[in-house]
C-alpha positions as CSV (number, residue, x, y, z in Angstrom):
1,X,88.2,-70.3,78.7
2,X,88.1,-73.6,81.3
3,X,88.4,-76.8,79.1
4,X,85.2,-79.4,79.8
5,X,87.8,-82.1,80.3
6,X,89.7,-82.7,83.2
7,X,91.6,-86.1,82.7
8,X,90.6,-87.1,86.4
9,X,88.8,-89.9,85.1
10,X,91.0,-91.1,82.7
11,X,92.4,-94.0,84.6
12,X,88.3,-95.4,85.6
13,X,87.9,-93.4,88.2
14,X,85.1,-90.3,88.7
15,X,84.6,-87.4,91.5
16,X,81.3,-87.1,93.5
17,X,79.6,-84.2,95.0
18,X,82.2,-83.0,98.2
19,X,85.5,-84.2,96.4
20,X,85.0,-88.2,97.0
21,X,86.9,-90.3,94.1
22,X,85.1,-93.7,93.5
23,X,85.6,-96.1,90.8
24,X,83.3,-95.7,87.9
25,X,82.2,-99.4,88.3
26,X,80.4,-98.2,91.6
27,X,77.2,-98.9,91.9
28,X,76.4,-95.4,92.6
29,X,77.3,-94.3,89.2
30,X,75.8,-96.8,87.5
31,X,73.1,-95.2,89.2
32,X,73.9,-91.5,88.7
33,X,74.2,-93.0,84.8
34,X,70.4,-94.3,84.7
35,X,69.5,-91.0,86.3
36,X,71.4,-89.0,83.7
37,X,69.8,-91.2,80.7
38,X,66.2,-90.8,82.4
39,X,66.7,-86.8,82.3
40,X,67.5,-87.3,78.5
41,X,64.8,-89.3,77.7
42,X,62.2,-86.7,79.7
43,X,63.9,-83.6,77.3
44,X,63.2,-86.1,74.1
45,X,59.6,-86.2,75.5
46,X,59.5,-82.6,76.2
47,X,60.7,-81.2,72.9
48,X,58.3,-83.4,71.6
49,X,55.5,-83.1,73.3
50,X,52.7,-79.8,72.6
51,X,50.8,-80.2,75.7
52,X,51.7,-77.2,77.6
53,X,50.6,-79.0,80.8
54,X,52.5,-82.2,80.4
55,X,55.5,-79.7,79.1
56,X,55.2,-78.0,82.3
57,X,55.5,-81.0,84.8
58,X,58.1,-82.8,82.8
59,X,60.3,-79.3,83.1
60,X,59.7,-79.9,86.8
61,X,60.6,-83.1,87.1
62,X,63.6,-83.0,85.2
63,X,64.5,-80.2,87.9
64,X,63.6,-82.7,90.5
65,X,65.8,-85.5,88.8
66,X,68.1,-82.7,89.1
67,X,67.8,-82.9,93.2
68,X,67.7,-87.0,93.3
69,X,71.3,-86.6,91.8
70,X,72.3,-84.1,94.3
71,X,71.3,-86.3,97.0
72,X,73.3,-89.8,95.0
73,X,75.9,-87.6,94.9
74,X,76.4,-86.4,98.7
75,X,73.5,-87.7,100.6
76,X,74.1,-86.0,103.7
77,X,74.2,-82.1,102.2
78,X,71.5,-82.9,100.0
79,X,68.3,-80.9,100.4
80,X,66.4,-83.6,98.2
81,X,64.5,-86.0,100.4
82,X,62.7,-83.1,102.2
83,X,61.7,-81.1,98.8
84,X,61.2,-84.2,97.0
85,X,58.6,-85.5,99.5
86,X,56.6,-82.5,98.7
87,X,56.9,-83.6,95.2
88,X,54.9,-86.8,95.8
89,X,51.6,-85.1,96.9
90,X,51.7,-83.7,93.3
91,X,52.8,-86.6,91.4
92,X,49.7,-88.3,92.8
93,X,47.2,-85.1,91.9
94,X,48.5,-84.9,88.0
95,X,48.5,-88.7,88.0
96,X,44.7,-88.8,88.6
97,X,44.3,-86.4,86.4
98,X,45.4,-87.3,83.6
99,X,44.2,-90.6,84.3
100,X,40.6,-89.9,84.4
101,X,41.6,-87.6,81.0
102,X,42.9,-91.0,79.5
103,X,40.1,-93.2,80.8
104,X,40.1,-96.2,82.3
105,X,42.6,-98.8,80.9
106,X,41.0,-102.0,80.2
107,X,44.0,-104.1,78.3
108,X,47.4,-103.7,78.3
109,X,49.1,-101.5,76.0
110,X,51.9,-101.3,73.8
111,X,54.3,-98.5,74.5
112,X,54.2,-96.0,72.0
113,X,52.1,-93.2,70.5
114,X,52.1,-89.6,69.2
115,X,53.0,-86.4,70.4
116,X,55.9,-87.6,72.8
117,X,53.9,-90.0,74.4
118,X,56.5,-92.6,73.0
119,X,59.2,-90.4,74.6
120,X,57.5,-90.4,78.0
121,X,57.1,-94.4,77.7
122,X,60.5,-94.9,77.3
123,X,61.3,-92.7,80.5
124,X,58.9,-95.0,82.2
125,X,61.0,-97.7,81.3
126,X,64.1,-96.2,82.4
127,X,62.8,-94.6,85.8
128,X,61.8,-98.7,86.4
129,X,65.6,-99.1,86.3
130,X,66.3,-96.5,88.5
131,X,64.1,-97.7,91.2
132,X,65.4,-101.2,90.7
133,X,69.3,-100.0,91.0
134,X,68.1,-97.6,93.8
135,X,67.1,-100.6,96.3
136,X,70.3,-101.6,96.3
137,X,72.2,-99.2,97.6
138,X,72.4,-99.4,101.4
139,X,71.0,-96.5,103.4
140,X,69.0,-94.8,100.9
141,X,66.4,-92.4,102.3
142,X,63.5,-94.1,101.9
143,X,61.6,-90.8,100.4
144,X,63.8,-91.3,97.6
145,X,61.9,-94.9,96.6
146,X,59.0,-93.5,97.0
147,X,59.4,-90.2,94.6
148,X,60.7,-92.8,92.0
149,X,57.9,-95.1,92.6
150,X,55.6,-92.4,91.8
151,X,57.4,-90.6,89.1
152,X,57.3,-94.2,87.0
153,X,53.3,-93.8,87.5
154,X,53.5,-90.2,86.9
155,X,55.1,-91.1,83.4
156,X,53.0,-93.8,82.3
157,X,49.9,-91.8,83.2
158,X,51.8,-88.7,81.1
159,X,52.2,-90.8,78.1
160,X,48.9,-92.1,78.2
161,X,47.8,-88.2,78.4
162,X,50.0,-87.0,75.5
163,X,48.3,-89.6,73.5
164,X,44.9,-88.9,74.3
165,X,45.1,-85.6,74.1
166,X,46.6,-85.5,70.8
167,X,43.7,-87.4,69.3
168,X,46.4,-90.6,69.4
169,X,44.8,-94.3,69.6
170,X,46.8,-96.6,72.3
171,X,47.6,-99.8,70.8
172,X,45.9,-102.7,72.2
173,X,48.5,-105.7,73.0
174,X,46.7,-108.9,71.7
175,X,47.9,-112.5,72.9
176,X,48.2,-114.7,70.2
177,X,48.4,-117.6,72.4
């Protein structure tokens, strides 16, 4: 039986996709880091979530965070941008539906909620940071922004969902300025 460690990285440095060492301080692993930490947030949401529907995406798109990490990880024999701009189309569909499910928002909310949807918020939050870190690595395929841009939607129309459809209220932020 193979051991899971390898002592390779035990001086700071990591291996990429293709054999490339880099420094762990490289941006692209702080990157592959928020990626990995996004994916564990989604399976929180997903083992906590009973919506069979939202379960169902949030499987896929933990398989398609799956791909965006392929493509960090050796852009140029990465499959990623190409499936993953098919994934958009569909990000869009299930965002508008579940928005119109939610209704319309009217204040800002707090994040939170039943059913996973506090899970799903916190993704949100995470796949913000991803986007952010993405921009600024040079040369990024620009399908790659756009999948994250969406996905953030995706998950802040899926908590809203989870709520909703567990008979959850959304907490209403109230300025007390």
């Amino acid at each position: 039986m193979g051991h899971i460690y390898t002592r390779t990285g035990d001086r700071g440095s990591t291996g990429l996709l293709g054999g490339v060492r880099v420094e762990k301080s490289n941006p692209r692993i702080e990157i592959l880091g928020t990626l990995d930490e996004l994916n564990a947030a989604l399976g929180l949401g997903y083992e906590r979530l009973s919506d069979a529907d939202i379960r169902k995406s949030i499987n896929q798109t933990q398989s398609d965070l799956l791909l965006l990490g392929s493509y960090l990880g050796n852009p140029k024999q990465s499959a990623a941008p190409k499936r993953l701009a098919q994934q958009i189309p569909e990000l869009a569909r299930l965002i508008d539906a579940w928005w119109d499910n939610a209704g319309l928002l009217q204040n800002f909310i707090l994040p939170g909620g039943p059913s996973g949807a506090a899970e799903l918020h916190l993704a949100r939050a995470i796949c913000r940071r991803l986007e952010r870190c993405l921009t600024m690595l040079e040369g990024i395929d620009p399908t790659m922004l756009a999948y994250v841009n969406r996905l953030s939607d995706f998950l802040f129309a899926s908590a809203r969902a989870a709520s909703h459809r567990s008979g959850g209220q959304e907490r209403v932020w109230r300025n007390r300025a």
